[in-house]
DRENVEX-35495 format. One record per residue (C-alpha): residue number from 1; residue in three letters; chain; x, y negated, z. Coordinates in pm, 1 decimal. Example, Ala and Ser with C-alpha at 12.3 -4.5 7.8 and 13.67 -1.06 7.14 Angstrom:
<sites>
<i: 1 | aa: Ala | ch: A | c1: 1230.0 | c2: 450.0 | c3: 780.0>
<i: 2 | aa: Ser | ch: A | c1: 1367.0 | c2: 106.0 | c3: 714.0>
</sites>
This chain:
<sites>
<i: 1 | aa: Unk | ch: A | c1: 0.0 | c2: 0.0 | c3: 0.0>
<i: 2 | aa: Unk | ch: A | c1: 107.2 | c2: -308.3 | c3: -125.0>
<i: 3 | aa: Unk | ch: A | c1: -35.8 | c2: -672.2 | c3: 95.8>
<i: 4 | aa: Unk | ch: A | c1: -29.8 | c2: -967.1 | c3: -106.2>
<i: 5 | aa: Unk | ch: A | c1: -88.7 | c2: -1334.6 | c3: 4.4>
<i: 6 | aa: Unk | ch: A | c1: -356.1 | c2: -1546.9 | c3: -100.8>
<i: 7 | aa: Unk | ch: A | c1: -435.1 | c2: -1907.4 | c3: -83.4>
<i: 8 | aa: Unk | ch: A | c1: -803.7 | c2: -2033.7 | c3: -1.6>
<i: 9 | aa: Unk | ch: A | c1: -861.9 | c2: -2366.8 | c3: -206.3>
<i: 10 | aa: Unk | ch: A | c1: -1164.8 | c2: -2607.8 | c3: -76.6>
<i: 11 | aa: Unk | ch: A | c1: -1323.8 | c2: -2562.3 | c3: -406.8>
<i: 12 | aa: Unk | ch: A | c1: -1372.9 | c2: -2161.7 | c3: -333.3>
<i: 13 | aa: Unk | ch: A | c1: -1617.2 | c2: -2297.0 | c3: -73.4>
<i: 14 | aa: Unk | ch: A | c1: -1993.8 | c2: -2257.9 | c3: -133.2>
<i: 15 | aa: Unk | ch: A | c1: -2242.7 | c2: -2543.7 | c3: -2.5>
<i: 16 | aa: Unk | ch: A | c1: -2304.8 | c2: -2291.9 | c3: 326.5>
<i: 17 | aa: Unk | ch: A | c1: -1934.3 | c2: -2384.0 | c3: 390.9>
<i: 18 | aa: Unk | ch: A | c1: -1782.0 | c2: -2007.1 | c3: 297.8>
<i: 19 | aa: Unk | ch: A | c1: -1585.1 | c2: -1899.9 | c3: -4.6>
<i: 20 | aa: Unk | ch: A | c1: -1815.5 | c2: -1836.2 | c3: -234.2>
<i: 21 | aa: Unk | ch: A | c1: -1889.4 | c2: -1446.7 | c3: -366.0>
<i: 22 | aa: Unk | ch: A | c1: -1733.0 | c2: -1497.6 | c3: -727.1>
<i: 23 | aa: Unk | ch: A | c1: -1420.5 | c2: -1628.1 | c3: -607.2>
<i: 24 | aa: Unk | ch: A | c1: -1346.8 | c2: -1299.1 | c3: -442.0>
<i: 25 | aa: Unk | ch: A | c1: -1299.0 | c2: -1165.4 | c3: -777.4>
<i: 26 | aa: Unk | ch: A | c1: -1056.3 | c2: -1438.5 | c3: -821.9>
<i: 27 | aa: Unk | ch: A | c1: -833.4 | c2: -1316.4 | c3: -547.7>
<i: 28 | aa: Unk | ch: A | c1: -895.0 | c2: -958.0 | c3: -661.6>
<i: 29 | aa: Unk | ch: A | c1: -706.3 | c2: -1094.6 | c3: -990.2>
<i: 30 | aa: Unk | ch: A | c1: -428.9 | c2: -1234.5 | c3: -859.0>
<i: 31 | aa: Unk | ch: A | c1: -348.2 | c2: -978.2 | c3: -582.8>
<i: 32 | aa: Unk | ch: A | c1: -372.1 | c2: -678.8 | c3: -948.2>
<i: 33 | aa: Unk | ch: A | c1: -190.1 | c2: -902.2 | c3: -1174.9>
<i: 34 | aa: Unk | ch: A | c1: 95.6 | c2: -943.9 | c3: -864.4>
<i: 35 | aa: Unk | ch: A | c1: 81.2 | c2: -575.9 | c3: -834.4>
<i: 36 | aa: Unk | ch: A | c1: 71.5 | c2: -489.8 | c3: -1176.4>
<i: 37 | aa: Unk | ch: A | c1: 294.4 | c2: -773.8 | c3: -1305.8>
<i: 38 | aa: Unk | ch: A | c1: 582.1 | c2: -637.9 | c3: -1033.4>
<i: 39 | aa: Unk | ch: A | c1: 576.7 | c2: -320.7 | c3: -1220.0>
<i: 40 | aa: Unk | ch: A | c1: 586.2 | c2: -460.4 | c3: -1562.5>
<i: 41 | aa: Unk | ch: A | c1: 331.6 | c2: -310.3 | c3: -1650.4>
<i: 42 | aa: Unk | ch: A | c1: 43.2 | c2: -552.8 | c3: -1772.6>
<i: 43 | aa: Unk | ch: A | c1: 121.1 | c2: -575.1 | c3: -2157.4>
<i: 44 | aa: Unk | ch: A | c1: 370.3 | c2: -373.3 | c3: -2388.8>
<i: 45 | aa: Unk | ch: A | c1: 399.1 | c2: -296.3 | c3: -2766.9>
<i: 46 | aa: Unk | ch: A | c1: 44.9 | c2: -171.2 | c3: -2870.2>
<i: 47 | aa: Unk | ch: A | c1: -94.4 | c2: -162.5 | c3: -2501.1>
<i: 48 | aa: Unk | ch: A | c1: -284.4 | c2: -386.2 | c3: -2288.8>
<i: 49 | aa: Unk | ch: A | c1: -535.4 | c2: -348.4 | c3: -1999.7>
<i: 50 | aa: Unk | ch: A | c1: -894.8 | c2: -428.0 | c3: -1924.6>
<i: 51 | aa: Unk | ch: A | c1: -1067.3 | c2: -418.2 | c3: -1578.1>
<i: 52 | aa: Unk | ch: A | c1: -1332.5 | c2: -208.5 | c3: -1706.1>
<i: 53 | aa: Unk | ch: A | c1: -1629.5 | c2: -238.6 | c3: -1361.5>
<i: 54 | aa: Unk | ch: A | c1: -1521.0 | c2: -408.2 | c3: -1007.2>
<i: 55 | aa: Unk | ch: A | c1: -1728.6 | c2: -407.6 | c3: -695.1>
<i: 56 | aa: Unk | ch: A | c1: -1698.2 | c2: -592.1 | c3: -374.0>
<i: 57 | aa: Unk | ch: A | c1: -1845.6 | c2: -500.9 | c3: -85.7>
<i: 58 | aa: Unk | ch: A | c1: -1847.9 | c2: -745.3 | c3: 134.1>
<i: 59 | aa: Unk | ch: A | c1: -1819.6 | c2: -732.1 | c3: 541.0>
<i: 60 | aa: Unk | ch: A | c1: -1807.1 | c2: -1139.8 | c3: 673.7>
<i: 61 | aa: Unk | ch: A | c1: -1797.9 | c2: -1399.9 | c3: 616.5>
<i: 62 | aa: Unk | ch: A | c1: -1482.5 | c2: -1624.2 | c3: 472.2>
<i: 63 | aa: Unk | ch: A | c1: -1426.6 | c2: -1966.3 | c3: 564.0>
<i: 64 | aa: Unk | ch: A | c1: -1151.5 | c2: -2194.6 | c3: 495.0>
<i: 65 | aa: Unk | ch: A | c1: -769.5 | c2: -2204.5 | c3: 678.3>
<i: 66 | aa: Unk | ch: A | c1: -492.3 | c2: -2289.1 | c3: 543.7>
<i: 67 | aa: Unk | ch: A | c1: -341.9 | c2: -2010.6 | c3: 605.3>
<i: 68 | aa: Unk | ch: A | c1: -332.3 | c2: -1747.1 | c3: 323.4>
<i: 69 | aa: Unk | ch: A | c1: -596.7 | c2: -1442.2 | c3: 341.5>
<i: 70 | aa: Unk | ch: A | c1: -404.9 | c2: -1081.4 | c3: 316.0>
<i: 71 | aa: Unk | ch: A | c1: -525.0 | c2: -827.0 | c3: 22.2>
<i: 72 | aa: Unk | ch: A | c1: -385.2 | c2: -466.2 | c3: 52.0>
<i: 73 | aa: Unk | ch: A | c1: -390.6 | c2: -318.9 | c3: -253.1>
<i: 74 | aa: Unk | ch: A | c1: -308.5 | c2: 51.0 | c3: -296.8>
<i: 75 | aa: Unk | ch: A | c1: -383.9 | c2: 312.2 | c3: -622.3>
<i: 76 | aa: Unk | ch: A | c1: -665.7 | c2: 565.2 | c3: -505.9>
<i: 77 | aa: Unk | ch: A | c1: -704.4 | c2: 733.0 | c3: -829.2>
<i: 78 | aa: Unk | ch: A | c1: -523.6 | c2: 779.4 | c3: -1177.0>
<i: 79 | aa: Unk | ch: A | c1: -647.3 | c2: 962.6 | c3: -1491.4>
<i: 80 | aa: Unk | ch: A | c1: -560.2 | c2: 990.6 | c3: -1884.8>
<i: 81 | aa: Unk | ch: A | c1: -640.1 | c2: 609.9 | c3: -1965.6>
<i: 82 | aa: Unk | ch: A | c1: -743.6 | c2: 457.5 | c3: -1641.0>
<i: 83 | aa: Unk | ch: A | c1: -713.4 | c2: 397.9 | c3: -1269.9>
<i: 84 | aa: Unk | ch: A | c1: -854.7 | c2: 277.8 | c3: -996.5>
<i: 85 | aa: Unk | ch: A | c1: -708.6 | c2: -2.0 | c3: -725.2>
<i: 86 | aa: Unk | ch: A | c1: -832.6 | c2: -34.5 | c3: -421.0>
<i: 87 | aa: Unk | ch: A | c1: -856.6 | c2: -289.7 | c3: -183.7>
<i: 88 | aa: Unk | ch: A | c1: -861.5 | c2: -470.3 | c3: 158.5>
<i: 89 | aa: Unk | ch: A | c1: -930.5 | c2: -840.8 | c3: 204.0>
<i: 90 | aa: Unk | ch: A | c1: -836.8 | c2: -975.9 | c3: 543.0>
<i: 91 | aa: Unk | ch: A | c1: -875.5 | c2: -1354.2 | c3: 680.1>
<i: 92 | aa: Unk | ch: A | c1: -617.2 | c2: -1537.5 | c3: 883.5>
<i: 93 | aa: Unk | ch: A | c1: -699.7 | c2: -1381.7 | c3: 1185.1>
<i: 94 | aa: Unk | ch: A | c1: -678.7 | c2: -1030.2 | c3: 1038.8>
<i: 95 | aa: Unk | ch: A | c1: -1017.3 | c2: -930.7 | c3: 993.8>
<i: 96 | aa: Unk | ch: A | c1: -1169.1 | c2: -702.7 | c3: 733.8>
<i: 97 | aa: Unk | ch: A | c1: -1371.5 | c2: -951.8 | c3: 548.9>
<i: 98 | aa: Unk | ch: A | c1: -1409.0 | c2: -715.5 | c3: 227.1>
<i: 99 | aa: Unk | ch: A | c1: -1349.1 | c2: -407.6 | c3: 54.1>
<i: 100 | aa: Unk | ch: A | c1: -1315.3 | c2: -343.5 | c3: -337.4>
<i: 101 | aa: Unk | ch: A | c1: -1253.6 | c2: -126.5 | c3: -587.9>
<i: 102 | aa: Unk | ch: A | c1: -1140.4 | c2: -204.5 | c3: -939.2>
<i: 103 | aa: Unk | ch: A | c1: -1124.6 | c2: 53.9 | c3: -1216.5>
<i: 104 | aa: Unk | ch: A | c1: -902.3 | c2: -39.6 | c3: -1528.1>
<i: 105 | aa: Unk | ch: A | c1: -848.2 | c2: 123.2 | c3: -1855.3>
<i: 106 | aa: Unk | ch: A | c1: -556.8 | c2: 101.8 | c3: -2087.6>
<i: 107 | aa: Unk | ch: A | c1: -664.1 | c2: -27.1 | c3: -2468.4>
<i: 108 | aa: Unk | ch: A | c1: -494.9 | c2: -58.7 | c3: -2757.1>
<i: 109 | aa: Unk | ch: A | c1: -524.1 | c2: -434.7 | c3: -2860.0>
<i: 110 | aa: Unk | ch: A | c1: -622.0 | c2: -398.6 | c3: -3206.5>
<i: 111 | aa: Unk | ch: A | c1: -906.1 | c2: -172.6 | c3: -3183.8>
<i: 112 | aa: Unk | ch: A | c1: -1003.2 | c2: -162.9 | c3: -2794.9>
<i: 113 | aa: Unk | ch: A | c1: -1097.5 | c2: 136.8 | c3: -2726.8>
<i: 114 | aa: Unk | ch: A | c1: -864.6 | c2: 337.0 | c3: -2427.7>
<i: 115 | aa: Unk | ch: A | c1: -588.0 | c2: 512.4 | c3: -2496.8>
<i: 116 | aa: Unk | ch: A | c1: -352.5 | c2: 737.4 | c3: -2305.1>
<i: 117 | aa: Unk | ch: A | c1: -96.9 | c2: 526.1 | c3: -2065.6>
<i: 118 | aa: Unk | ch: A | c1: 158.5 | c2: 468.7 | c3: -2210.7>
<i: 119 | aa: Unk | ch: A | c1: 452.9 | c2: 681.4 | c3: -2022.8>
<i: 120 | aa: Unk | ch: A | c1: 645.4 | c2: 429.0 | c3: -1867.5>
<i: 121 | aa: Unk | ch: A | c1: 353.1 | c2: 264.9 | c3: -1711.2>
<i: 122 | aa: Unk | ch: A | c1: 248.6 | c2: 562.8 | c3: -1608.3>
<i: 123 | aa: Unk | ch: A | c1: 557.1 | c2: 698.1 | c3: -1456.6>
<i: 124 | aa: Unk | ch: A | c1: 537.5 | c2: 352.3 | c3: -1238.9>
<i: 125 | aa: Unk | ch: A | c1: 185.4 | c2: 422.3 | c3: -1152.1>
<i: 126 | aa: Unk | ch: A | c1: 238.1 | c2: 764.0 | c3: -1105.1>
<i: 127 | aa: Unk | ch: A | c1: 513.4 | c2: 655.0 | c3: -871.5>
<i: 128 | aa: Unk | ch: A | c1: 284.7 | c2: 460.0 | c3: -633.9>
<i: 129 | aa: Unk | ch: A | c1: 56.6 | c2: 749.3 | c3: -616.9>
<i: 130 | aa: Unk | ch: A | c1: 285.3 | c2: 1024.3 | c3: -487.4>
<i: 131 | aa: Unk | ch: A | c1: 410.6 | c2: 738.3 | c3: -267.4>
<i: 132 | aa: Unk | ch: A | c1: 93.0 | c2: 736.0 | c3: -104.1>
<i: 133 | aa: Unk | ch: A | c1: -54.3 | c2: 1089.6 | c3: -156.2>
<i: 134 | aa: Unk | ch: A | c1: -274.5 | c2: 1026.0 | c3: -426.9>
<i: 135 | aa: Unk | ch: A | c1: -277.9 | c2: 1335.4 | c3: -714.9>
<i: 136 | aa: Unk | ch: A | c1: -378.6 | c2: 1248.1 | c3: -1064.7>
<i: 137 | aa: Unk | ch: A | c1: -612.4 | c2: 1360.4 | c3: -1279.6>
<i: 138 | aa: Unk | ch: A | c1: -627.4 | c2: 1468.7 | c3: -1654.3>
<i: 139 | aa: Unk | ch: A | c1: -954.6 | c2: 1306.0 | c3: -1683.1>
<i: 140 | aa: Unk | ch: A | c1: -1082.1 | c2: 1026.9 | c3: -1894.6>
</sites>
């Protein structure tokens, strides 16, 4: 497991005075592109990835600090084309505010449609998995 910072802006907040439900797919994105970015593994020659669904489930409220919320990020499943991140948003005080789960697939740019990850990528993912005890499967 990975735990990336993130900073709140005022603009996240909603009128209720909380950061609003869309922007949590904000941090989502930059906590994956962080992640995936460190293992070079975003774009390549005829490869690039798509978050394919994304849900949030969310657990309290977040207001606004200055100080930077915490998302863990870890790998909780890998198959031929896609995976699955998951994830743990904490506030400043270390409290589970939210849990998520993004699935991406791996597309070839021209014609979008999945295609098998691409070995290096998925040696790197494949890394993260055994690191945390994750198998793989030769599904989809």
């Amino acid at each position: 497991m990975i735990t990336v910072p993130v900073y709140r802006r005022f603009s996240d907040l909603d009128p209720l005075g909380h950061v609003n439900n869309v922007v949590y797919h904000d941090y989502l994105q930059e906590a994956r592109v962080g992640i995936i970015g460190g293992i070079d593994g975003v774009l390549g020659p005829g490869f690039s990835q798509i978050v394919v669904d994304q849900h949030v489930h969310h657990l309290a409220p977040l207001g606004y600090a200055r100080e930077p919320i915490q998302i863990d990020v870890w790998m909780e499943s890998m198959k031929r084309s896609s995976y699955v991140l998951g994830y743990r948003i904490h506030d400043e005080n270390g409290v589970v505010v939210a849990e998520a789960t993004s699935r991406l697939a791996v597309i070839d740019p021209e014609s979008g449609r999945p295609i098998r990850i691409p070995q290096e990528v998925h040696d790197r993912l494949a890394a993260a998995l055994v690191e945390h005890g994750i198998e793989e499967s030769n599904e989809g």
